[in-house]
Predicted model as a PDB file, atoms N, CA, C, CB and O in Angstrom, pLDDT in the B-factor column:
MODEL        1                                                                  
ATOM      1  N   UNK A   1       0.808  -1.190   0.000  1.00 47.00           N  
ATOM      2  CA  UNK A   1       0.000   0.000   0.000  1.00 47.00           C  
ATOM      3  C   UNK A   1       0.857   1.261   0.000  1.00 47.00           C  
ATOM      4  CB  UNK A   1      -0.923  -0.006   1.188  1.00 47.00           C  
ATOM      5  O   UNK A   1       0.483   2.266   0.605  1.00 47.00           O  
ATOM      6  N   UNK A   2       2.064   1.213  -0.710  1.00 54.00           N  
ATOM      7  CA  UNK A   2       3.115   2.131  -1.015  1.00 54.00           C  
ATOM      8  C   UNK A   2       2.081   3.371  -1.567  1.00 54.00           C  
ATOM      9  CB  UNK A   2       4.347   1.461  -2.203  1.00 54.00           C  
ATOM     10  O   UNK A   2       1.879   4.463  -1.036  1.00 54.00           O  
ATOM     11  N   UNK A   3       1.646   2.955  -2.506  1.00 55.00           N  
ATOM     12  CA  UNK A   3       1.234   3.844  -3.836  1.00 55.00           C  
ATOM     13  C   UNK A   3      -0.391   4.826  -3.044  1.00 55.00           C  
ATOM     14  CB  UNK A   3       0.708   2.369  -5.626  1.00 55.00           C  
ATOM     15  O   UNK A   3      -0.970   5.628  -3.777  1.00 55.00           O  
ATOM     16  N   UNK A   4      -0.816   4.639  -1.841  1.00 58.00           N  
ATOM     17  CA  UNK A   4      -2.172   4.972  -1.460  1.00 58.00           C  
ATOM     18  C   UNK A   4      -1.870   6.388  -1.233  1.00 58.00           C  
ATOM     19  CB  UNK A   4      -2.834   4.150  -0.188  1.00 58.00           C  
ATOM     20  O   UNK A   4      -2.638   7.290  -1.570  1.00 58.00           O  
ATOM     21  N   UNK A   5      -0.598   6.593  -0.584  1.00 60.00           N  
ATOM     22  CA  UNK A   5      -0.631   8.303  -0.379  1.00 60.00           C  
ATOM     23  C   UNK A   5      -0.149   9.135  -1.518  1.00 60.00           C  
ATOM     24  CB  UNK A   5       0.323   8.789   0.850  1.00 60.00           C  
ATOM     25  O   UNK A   5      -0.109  10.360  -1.413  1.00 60.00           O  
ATOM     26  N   UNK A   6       0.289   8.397  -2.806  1.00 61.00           N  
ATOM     27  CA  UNK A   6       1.030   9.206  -4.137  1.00 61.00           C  
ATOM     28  C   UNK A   6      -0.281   9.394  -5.054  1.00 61.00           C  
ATOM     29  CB  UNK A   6       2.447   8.152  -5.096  1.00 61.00           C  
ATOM     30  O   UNK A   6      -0.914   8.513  -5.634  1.00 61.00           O  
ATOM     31  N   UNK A   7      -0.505  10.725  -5.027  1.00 66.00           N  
ATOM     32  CA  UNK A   7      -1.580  10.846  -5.943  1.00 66.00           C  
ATOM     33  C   UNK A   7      -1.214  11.406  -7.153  1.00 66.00           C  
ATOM     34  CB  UNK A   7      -2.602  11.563  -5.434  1.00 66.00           C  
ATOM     35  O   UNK A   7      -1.145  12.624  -7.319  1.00 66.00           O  
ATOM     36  N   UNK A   8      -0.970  10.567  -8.024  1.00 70.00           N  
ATOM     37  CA  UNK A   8      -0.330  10.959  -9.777  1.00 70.00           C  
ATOM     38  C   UNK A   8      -1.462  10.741 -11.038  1.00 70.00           C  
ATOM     39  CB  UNK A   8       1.157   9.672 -10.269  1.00 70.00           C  
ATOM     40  O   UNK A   8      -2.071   9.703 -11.297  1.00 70.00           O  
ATOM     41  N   UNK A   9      -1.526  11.762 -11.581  1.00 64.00           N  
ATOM     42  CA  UNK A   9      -2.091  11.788 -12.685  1.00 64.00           C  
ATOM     43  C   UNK A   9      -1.591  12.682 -13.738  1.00 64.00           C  
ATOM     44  CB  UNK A   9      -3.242  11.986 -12.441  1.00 64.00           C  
ATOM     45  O   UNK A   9      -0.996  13.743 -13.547  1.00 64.00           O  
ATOM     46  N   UNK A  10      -1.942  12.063 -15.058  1.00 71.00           N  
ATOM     47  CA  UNK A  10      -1.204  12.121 -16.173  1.00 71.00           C  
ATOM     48  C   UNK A  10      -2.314  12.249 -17.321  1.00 71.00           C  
ATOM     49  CB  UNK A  10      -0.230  10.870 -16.278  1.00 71.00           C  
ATOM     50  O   UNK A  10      -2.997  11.349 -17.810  1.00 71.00           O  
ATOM     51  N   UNK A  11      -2.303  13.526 -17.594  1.00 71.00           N  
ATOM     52  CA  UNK A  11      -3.090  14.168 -19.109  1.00 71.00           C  
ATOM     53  C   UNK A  11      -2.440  13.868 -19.960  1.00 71.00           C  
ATOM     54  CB  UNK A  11      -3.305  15.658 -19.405  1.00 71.00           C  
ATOM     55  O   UNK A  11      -1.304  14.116 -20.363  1.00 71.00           O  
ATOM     56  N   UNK A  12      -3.405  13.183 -20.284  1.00 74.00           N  
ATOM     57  CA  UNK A  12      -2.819  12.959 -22.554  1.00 74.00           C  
ATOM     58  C   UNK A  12      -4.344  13.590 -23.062  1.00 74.00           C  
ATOM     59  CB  UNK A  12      -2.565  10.300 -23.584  1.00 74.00           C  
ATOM     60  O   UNK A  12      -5.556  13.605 -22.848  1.00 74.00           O  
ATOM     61  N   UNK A  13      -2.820  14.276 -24.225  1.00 80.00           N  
ATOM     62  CA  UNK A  13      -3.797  15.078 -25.439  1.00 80.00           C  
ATOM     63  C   UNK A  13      -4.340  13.810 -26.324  1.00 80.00           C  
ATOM     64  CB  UNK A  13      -2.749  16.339 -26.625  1.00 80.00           C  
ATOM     65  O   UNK A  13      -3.571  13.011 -26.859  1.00 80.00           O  
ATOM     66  N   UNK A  14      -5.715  13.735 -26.403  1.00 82.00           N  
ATOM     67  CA  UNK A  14      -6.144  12.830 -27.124  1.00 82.00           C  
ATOM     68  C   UNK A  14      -5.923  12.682 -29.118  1.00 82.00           C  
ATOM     69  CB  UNK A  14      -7.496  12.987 -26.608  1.00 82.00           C  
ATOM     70  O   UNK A  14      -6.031  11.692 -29.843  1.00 82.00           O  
ATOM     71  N   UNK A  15      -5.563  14.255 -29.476  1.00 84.00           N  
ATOM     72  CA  UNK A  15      -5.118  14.042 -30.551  1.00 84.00           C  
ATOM     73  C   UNK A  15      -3.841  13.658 -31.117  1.00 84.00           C  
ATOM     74  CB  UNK A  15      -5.386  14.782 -30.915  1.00 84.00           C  
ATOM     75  O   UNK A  15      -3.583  13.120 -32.194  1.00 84.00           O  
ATOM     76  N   UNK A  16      -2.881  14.157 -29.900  1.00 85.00           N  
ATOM     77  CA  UNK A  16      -1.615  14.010 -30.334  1.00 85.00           C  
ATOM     78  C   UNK A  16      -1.227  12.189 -30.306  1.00 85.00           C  
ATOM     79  CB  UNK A  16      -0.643  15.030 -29.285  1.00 85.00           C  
ATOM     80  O   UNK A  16      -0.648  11.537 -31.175  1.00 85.00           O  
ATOM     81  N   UNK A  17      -1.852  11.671 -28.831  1.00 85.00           N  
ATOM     82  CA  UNK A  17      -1.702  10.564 -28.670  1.00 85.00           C  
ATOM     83  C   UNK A  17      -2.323   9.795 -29.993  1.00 85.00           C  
ATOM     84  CB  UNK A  17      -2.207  10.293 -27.397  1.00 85.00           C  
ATOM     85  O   UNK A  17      -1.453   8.995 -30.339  1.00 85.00           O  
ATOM     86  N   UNK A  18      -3.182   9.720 -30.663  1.00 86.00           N  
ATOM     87  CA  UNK A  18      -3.664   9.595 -31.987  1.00 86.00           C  
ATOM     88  C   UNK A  18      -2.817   9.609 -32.914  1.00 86.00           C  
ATOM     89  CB  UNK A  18      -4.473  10.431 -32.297  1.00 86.00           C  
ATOM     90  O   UNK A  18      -2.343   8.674 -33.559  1.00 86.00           O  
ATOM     91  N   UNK A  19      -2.646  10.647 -32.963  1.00 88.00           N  
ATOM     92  CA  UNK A  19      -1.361  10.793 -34.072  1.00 88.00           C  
ATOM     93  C   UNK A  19      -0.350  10.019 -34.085  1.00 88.00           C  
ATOM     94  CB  UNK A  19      -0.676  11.937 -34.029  1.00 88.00           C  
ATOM     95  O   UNK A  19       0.148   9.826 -35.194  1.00 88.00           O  
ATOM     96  N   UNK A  20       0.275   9.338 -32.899  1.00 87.00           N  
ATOM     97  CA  UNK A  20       1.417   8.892 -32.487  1.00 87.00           C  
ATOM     98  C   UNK A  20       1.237   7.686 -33.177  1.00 87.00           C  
ATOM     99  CB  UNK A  20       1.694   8.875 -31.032  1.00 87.00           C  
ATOM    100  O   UNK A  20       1.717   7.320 -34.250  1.00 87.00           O  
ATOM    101  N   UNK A  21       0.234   6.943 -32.155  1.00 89.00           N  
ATOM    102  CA  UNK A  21      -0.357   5.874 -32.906  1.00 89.00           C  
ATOM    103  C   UNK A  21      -0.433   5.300 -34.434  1.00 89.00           C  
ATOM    104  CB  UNK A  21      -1.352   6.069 -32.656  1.00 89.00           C  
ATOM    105  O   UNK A  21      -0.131   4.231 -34.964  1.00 89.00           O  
ATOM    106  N   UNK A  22      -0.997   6.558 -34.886  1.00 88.00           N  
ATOM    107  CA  UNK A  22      -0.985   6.341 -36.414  1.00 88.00           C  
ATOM    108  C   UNK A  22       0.009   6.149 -37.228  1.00 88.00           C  
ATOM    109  CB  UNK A  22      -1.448   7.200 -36.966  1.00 88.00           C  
ATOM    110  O   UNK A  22       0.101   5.385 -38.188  1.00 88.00           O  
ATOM    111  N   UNK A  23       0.959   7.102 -36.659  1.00 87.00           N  
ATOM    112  CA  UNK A  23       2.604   7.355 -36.960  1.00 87.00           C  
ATOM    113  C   UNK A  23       3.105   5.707 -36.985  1.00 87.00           C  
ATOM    114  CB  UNK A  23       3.562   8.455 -35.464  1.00 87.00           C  
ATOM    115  O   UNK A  23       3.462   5.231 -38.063  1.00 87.00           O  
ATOM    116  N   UNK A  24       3.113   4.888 -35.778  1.00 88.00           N  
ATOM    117  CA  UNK A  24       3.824   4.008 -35.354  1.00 88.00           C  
ATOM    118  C   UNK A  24       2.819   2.830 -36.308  1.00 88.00           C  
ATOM    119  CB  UNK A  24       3.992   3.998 -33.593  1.00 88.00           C  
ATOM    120  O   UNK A  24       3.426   1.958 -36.930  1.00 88.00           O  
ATOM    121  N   UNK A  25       1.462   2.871 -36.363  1.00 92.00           N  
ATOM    122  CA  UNK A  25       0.763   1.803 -36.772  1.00 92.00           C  
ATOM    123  C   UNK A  25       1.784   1.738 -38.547  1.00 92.00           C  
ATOM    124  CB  UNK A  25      -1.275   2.199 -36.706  1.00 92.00           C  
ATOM    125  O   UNK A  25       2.361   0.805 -39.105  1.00 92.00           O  
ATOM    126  N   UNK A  26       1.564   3.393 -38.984  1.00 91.00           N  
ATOM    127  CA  UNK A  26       2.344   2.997 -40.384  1.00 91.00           C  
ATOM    128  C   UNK A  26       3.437   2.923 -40.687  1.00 91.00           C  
ATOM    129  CB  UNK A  26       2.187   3.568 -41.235  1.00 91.00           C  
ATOM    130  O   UNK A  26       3.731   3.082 -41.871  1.00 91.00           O  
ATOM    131  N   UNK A  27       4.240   2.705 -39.906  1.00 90.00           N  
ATOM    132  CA  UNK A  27       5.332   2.608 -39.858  1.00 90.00           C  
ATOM    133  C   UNK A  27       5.817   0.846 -39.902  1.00 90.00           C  
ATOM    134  CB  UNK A  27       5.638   3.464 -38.714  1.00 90.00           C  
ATOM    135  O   UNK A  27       6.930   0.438 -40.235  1.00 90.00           O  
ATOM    136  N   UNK A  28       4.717   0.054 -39.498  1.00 93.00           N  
ATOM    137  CA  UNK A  28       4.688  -1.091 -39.028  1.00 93.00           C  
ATOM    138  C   UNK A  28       4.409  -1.720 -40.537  1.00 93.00           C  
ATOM    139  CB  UNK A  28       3.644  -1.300 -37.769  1.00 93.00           C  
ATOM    140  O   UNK A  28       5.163  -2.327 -41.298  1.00 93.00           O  
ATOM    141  N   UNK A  29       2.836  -1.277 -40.676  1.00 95.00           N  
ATOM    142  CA  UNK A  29       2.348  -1.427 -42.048  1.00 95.00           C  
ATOM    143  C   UNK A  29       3.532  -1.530 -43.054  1.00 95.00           C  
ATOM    144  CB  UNK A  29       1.425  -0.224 -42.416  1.00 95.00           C  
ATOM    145  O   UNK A  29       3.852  -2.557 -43.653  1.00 95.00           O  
ATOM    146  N   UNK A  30       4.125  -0.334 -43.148  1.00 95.00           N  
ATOM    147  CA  UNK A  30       4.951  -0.396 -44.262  1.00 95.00           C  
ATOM    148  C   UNK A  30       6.423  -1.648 -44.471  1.00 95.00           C  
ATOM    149  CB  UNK A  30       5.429   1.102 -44.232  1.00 95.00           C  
ATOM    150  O   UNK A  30       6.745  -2.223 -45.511  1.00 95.00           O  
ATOM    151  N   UNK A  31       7.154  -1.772 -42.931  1.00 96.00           N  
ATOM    152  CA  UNK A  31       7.727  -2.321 -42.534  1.00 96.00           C  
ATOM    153  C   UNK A  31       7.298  -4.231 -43.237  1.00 96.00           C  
ATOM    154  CB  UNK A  31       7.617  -1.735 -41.153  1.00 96.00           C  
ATOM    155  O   UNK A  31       7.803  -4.877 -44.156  1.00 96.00           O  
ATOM    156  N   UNK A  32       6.458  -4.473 -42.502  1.00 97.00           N  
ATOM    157  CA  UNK A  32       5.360  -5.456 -43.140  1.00 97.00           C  
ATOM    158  C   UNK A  32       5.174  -5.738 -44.546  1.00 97.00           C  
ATOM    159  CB  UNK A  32       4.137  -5.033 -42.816  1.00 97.00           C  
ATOM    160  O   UNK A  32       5.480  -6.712 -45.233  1.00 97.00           O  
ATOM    161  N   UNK A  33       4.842  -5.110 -44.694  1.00 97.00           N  
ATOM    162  CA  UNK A  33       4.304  -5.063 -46.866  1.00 97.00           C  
ATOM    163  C   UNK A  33       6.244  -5.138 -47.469  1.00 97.00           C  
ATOM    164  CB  UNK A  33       3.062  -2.353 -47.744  1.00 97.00           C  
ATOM    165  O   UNK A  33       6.543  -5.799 -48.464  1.00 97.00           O  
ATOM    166  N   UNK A  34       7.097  -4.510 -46.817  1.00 97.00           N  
ATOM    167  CA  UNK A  34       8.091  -4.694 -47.659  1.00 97.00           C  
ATOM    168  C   UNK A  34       9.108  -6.035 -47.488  1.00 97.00           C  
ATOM    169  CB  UNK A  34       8.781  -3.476 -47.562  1.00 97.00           C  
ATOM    170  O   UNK A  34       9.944  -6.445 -48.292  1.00 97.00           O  
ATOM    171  N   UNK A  35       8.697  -6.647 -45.979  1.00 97.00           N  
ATOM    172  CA  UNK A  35       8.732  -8.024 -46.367  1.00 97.00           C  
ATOM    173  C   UNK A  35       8.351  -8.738 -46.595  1.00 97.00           C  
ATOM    174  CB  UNK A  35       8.935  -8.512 -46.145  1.00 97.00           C  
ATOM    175  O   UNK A  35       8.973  -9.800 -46.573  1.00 97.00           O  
ATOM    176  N   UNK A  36       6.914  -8.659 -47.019  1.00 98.00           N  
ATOM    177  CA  UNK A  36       5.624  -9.557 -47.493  1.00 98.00           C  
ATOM    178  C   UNK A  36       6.508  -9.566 -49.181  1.00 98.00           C  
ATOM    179  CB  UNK A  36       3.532  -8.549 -47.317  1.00 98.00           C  
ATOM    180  O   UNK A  36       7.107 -10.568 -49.573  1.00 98.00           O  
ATOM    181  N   UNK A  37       6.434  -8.436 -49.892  1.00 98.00           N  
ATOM    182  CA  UNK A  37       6.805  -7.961 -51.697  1.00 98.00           C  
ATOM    183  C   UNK A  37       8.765  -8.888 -50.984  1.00 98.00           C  
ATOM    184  CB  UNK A  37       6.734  -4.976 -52.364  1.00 98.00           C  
ATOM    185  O   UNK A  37       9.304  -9.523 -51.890  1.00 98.00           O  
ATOM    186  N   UNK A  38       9.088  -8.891 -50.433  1.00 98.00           N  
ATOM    187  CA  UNK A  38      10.739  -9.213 -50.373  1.00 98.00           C  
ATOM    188  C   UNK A  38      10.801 -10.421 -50.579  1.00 98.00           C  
ATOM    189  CB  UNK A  38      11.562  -8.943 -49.076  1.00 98.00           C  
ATOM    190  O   UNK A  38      11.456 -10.817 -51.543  1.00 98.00           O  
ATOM    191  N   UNK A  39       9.948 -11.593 -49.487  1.00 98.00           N  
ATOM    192  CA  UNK A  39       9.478 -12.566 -49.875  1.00 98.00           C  
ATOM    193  C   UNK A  39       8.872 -12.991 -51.222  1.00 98.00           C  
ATOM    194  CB  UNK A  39       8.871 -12.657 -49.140  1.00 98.00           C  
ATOM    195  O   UNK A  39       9.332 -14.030 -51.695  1.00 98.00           O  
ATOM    196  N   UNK A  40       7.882 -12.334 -51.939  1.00 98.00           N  
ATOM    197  CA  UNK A  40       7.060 -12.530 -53.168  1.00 98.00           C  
ATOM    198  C   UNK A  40       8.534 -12.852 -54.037  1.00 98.00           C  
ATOM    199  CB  UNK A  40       5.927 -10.994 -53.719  1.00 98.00           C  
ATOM    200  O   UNK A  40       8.986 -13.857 -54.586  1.00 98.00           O  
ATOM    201  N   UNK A  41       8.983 -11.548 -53.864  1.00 98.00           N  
ATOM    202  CA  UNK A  41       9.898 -11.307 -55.184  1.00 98.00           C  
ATOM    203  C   UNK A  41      11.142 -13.173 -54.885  1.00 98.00           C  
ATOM    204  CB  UNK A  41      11.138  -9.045 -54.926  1.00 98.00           C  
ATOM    205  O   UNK A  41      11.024 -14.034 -55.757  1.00 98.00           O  
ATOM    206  N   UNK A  42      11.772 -13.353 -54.111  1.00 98.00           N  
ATOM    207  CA  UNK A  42      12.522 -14.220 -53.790  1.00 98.00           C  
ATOM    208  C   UNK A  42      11.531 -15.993 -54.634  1.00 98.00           C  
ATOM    209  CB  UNK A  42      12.725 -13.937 -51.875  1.00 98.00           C  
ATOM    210  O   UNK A  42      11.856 -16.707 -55.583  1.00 98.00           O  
ATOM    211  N   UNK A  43      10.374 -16.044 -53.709  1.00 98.00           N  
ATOM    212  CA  UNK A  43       9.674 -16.741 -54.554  1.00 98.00           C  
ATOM    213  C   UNK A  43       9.528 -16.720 -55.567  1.00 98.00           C  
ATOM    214  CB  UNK A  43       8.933 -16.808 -54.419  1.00 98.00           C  
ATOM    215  O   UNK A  43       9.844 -17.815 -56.031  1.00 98.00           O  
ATOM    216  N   UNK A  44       9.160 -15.979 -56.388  1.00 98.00           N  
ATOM    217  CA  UNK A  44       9.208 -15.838 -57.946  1.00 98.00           C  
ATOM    218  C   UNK A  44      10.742 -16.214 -58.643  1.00 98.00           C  
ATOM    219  CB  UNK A  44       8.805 -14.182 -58.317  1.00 98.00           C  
ATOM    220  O   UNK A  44      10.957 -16.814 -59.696  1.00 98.00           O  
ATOM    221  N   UNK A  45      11.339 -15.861 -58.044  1.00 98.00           N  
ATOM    222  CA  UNK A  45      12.906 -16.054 -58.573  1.00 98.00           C  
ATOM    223  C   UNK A  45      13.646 -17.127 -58.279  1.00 98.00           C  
ATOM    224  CB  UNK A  45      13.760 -15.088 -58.134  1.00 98.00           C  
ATOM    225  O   UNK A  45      14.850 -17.320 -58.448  1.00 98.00           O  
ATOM    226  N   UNK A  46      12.435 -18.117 -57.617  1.00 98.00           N  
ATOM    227  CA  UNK A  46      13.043 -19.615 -57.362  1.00 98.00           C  
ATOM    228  C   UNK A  46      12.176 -20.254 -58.243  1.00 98.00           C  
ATOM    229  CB  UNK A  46      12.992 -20.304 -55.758  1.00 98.00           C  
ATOM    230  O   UNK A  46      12.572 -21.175 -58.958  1.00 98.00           O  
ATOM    231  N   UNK A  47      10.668 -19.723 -58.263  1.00 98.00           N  
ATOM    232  CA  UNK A  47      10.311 -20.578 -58.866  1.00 98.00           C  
ATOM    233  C   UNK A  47      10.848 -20.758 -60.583  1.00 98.00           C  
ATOM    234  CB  UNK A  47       9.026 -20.419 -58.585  1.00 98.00           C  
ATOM    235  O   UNK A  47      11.176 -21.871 -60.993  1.00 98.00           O  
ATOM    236  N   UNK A  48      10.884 -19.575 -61.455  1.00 97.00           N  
ATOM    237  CA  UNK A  48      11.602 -19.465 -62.692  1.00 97.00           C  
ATOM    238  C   UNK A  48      13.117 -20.100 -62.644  1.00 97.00           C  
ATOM    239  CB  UNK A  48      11.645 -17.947 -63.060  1.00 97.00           C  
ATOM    240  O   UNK A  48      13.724 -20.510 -63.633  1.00 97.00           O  
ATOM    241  N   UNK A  49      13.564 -20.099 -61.398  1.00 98.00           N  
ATOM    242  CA  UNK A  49      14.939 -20.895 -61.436  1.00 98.00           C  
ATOM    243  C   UNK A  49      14.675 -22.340 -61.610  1.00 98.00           C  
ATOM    244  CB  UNK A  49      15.814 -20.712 -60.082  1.00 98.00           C  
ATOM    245  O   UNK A  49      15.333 -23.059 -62.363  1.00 98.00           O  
ATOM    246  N   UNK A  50      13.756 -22.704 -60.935  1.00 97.00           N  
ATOM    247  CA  UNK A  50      13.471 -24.442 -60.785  1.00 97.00           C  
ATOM    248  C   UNK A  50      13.151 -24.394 -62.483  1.00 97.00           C  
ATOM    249  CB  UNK A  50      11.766 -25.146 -59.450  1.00 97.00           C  
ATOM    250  O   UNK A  50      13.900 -25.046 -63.211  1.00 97.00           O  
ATOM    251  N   UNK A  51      12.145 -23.693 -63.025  1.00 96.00           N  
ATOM    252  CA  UNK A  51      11.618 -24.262 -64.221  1.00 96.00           C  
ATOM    253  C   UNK A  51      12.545 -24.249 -65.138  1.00 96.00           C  
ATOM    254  CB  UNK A  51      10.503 -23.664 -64.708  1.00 96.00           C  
ATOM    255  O   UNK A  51      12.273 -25.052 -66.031  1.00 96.00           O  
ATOM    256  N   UNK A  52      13.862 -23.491 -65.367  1.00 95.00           N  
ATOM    257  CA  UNK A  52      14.894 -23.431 -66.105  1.00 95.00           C  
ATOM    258  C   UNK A  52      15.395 -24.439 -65.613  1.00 95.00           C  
ATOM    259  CB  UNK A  52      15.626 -22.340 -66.166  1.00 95.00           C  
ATOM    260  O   UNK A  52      15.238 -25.437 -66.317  1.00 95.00           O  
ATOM    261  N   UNK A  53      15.962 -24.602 -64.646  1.00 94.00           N  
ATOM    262  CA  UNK A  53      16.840 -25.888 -64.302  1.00 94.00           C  
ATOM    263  C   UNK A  53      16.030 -26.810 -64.969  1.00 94.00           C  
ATOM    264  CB  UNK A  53      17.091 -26.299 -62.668  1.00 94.00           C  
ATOM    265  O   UNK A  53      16.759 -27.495 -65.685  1.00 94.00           O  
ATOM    266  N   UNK A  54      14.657 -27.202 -65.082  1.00 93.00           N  
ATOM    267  CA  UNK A  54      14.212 -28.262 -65.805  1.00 93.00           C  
ATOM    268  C   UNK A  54      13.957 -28.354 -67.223  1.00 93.00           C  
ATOM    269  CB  UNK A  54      13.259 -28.554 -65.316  1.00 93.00           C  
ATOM    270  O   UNK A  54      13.778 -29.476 -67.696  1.00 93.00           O  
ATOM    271  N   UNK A  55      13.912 -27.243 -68.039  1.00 93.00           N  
ATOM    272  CA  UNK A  55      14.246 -27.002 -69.220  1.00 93.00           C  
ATOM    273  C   UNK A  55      15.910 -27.475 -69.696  1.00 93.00           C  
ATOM    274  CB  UNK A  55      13.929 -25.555 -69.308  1.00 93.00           C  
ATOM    275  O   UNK A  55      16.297 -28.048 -70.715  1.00 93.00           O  
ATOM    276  N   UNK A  56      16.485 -27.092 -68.786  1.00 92.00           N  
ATOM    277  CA  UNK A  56      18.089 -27.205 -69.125  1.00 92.00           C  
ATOM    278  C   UNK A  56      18.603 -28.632 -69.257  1.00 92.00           C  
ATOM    279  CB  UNK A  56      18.996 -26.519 -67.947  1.00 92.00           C  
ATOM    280  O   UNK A  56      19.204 -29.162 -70.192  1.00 92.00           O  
ATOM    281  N   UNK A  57      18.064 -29.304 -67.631  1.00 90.00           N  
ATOM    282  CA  UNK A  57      17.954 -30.830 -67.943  1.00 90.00           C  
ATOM    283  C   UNK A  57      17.152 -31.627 -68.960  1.00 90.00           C  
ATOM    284  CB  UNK A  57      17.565 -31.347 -66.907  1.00 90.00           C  
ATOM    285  O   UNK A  57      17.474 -32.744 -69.364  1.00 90.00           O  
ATOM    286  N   UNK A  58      16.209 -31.027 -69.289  1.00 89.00           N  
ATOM    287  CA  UNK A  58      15.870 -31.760 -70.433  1.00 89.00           C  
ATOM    288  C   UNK A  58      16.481 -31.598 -72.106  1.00 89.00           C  
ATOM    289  CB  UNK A  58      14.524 -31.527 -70.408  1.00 89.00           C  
ATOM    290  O   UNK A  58      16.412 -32.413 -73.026  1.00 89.00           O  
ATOM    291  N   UNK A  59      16.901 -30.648 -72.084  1.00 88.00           N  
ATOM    292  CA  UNK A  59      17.578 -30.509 -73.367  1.00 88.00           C  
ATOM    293  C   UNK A  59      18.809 -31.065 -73.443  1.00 88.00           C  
ATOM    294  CB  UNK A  59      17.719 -29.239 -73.736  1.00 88.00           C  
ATOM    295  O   UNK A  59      19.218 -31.287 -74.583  1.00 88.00           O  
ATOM    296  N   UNK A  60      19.772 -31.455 -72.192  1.00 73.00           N  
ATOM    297  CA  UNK A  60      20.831 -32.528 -72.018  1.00 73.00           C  
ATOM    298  C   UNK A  60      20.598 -33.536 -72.319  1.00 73.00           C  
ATOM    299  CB  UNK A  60      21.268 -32.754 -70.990  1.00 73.00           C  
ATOM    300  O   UNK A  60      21.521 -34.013 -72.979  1.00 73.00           O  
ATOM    301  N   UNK A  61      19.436 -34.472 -72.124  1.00 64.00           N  
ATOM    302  CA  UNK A  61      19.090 -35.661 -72.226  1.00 64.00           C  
ATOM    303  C   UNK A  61      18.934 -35.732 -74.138  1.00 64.00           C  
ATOM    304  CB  UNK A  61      17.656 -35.922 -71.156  1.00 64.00           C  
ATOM    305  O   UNK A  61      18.597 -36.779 -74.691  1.00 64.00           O  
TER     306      UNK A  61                                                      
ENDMDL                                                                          
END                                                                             
């Protein structure tokens, strides 16, 4: 019962705190989507690798 005689309170601006939020949410977003497309792109560039490698082997044979 440390805390019974400390009486603290703390105003937040409801817009700014908003803002912050938003700031940090897109920041995340973006963060996100560019390793979602980092991934895509890597996939794509294996899969055209596999299908050449199997073009290539077949024209050896």
């Amino acid at each position: 019962m440390k805390n019974k005689n400390k009486k603290e309170l703390s105003l937040l601006d409801y817009k700014s705190e908003l803002e912050k939020i938003k700031k940090d949410s897109k920041a995340r977003v973006f963060i996100l989507y560019s390793f979602i497309i980092t991934v895509c792109i890597v996939v794509v560039i294996n899969i055209v690798n596999v299908m050449n490698m199997s073009v290539i082997l077949r024209k050896k044979i």
